[in-house]
N, CA, C and O of each residue as an XYZ file, in Angstrom:
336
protein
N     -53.107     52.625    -25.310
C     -52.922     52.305    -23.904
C     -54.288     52.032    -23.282
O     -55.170     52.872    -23.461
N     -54.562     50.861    -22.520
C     -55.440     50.897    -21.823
C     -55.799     52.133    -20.803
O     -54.974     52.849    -20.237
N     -57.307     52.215    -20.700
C     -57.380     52.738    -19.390
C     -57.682     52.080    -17.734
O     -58.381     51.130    -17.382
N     -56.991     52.855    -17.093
C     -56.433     52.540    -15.807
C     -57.890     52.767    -14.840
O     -58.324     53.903    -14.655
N     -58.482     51.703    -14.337
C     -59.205     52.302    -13.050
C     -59.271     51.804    -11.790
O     -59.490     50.729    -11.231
N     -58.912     53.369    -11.417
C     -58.617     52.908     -9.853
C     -59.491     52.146     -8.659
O     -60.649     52.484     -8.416
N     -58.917     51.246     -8.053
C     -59.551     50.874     -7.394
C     -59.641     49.398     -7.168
O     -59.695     48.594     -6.237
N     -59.630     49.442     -8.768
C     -60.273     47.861     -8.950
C     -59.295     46.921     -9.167
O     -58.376     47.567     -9.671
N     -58.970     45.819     -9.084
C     -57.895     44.367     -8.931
C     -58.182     44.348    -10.317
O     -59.194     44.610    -10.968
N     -56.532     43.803    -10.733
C     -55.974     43.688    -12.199
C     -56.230     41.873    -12.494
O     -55.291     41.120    -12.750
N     -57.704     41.413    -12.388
C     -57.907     40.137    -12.269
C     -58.383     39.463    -13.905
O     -58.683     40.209    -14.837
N     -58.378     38.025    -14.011
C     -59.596     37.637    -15.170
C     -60.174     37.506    -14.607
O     -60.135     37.173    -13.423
N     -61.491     37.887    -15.764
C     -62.846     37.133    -16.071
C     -62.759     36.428    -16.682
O     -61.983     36.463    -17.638
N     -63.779     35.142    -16.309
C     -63.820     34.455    -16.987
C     -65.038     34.155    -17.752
O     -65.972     34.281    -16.961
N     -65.417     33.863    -18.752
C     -64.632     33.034    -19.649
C     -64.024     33.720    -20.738
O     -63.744     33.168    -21.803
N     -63.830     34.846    -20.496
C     -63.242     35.797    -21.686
C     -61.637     35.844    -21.496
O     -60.917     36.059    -22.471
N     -61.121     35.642    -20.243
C     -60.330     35.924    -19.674
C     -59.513     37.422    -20.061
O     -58.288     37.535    -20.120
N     -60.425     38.430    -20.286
C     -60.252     39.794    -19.756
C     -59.879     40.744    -18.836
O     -60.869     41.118    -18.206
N     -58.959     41.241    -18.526
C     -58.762     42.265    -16.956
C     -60.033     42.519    -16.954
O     -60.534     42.804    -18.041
N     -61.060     42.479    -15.522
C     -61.987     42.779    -14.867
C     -61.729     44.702    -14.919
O     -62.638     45.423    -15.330
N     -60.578     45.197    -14.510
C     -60.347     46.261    -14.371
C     -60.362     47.279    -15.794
O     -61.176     48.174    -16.022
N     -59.231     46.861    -16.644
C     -59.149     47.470    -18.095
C     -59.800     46.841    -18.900
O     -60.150     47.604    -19.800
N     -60.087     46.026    -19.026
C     -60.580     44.427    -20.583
C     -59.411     44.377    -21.247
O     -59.505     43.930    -22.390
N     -58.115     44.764    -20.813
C     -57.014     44.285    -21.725
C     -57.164     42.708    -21.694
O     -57.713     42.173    -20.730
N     -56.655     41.940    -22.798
C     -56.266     40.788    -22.501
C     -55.157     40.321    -21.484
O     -53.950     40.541    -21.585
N     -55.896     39.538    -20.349
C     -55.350     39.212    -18.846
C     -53.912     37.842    -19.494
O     -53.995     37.023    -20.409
N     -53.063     38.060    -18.790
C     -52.358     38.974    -17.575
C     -52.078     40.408    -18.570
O     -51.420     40.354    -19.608
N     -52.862     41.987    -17.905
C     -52.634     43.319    -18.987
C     -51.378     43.308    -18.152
O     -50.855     42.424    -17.473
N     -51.003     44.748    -18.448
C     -49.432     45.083    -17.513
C     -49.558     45.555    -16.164
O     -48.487     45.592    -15.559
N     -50.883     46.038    -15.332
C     -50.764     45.699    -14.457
C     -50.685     45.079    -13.352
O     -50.175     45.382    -12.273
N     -51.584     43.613    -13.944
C     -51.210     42.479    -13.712
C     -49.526     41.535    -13.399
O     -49.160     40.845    -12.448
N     -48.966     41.860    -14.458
C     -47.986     41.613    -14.667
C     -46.830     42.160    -13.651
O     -45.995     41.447    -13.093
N     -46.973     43.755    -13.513
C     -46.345     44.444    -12.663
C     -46.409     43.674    -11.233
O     -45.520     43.272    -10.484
N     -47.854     43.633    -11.163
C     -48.481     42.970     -9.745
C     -47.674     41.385     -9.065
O     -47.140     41.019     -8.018
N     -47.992     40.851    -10.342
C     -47.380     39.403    -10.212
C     -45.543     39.275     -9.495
O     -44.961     38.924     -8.469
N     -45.219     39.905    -11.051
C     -44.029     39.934    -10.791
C     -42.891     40.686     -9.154
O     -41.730     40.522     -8.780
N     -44.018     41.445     -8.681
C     -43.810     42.082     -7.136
C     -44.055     40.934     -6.632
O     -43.007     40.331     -6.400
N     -44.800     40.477     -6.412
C     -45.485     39.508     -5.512
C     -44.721     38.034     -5.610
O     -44.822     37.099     -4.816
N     -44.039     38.101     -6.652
C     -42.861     36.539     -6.631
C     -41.451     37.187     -6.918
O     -40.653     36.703     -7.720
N     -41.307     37.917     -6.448
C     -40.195     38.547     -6.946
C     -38.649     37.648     -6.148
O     -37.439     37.528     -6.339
N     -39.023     37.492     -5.817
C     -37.829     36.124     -4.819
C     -38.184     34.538     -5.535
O     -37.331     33.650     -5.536
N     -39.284     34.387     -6.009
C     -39.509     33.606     -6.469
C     -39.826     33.167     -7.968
O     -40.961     32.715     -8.119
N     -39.358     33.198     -8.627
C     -39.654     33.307    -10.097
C     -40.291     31.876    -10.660
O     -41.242     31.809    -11.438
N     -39.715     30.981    -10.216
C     -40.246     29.163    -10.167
C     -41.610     28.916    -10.146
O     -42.373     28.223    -10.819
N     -41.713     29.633     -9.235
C     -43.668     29.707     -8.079
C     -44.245     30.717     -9.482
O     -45.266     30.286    -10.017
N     -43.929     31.393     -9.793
C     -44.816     32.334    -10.709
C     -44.361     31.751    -12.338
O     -44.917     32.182    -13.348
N     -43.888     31.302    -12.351
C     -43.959     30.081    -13.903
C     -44.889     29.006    -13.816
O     -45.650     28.608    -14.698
N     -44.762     28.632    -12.798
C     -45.757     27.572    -11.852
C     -47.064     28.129    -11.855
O     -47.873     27.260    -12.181
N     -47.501     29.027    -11.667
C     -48.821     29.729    -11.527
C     -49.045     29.751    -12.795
O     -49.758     28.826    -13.184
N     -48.648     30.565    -13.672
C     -49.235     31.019    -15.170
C     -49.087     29.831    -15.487
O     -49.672     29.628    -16.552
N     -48.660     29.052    -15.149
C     -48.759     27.566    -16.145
C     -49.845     27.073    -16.012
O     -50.613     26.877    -16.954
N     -50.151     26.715    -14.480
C     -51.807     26.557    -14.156
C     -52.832     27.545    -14.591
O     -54.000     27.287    -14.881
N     -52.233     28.746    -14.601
C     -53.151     29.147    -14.703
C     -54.141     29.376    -16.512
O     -55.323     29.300    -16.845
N     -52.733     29.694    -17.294
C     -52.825     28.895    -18.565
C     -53.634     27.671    -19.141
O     -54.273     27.684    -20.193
N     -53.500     26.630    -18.285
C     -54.107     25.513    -17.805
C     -55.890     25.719    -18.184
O     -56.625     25.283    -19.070
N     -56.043     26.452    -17.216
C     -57.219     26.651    -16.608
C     -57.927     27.563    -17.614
O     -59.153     27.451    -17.624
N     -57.333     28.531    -18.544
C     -58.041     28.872    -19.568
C     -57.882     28.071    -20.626
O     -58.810     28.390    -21.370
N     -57.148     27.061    -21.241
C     -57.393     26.163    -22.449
C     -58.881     26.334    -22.570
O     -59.392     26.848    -23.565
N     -59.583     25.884    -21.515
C     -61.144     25.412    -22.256
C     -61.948     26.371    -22.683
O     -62.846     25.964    -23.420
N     -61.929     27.589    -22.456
C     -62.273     28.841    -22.774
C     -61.888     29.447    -24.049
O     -62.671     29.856    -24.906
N     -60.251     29.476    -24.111
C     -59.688     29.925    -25.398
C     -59.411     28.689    -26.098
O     -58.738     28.091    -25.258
N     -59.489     28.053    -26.938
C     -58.963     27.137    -27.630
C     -58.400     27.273    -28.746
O     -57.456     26.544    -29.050
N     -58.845     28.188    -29.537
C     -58.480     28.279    -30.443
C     -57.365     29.670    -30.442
O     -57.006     29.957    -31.584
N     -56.891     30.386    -29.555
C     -55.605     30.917    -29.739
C     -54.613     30.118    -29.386
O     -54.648     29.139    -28.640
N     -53.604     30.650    -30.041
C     -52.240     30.173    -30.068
C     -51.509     30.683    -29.857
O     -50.417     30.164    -30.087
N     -51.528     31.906    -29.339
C     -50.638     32.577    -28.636
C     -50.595     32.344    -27.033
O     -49.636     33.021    -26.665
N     -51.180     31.700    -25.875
C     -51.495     31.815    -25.135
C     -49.966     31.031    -23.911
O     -49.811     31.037    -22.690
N     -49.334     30.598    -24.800
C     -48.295     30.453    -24.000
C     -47.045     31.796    -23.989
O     -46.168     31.891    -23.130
N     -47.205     32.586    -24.955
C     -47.039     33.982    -24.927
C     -47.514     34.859    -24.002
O     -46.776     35.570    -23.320
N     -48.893     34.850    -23.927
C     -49.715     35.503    -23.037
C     -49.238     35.614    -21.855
O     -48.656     36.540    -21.290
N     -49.694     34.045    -21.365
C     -49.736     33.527    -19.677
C     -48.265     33.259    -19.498
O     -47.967     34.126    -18.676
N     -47.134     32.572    -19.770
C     -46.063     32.506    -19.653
C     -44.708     33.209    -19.968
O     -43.929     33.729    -19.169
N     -44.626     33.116    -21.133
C     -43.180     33.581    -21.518
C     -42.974     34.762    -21.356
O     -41.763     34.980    -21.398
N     -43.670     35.814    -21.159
C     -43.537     37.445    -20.718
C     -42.604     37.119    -19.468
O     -41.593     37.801    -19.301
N     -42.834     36.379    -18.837
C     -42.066     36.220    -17.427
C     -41.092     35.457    -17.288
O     -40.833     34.994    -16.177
N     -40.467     35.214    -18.209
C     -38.890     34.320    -17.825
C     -38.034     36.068    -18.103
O     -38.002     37.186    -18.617
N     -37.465     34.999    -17.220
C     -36.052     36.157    -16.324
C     -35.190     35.967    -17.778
O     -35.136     35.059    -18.608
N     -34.471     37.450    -17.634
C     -34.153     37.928    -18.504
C     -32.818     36.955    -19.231
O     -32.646     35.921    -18.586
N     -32.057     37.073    -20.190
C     -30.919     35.936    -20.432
C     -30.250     36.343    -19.961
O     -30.557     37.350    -19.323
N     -29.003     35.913    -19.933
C     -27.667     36.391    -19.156
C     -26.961     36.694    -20.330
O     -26.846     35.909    -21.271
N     -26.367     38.113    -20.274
C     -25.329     38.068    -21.233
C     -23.811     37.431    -20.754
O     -23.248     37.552    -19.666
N     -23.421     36.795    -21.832
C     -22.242     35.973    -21.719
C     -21.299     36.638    -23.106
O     -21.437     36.621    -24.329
N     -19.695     37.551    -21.562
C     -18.999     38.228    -22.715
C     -18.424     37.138    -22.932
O     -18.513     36.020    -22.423
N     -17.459     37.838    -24.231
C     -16.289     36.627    -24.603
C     -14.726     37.238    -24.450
O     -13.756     36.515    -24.677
């Protein structure tokens, strides 16, 4: 588990794109927590963001490949179960 310190915004740095706060790799979970409050009516707008914002680290990370994992897909709304 990362450690937690208080105080400080669950942001990247860049060009590592690191939580400023923990050094988890950004978005860590309190980020995530954060985000997801903050669009919580909006889920569109915050796919929209990590996409840019995704975006905006390509030139930094290039060579991972996980990064649409990272920045995106953690945040699609959950599936719908469909009984039969």
């Amino acid at each position: 588990m990362t450690p937690y310190r208080p105080g400080r915004d669950h942001v990247a740095a860049r060009p590592s794109w690191r939580c400023r706060a923990c050094s988890a790799p950004w978005p860590c979970q309190p980020a995530k927590l954060h985000l997801l409050d903050l669009y919580a009516d909006d889920r569109l707008g915050l796919m929209v963001d990590l996409g840019v914002t995704m975006a905006a680290a390509l030139p930094d990370l290039p060579r991972d490949e996980n990064l649409l994992n990272r920045f995106v897909r953690w945040a699609r709304p959950p599936r719908r179960r469909v009984d039969s």
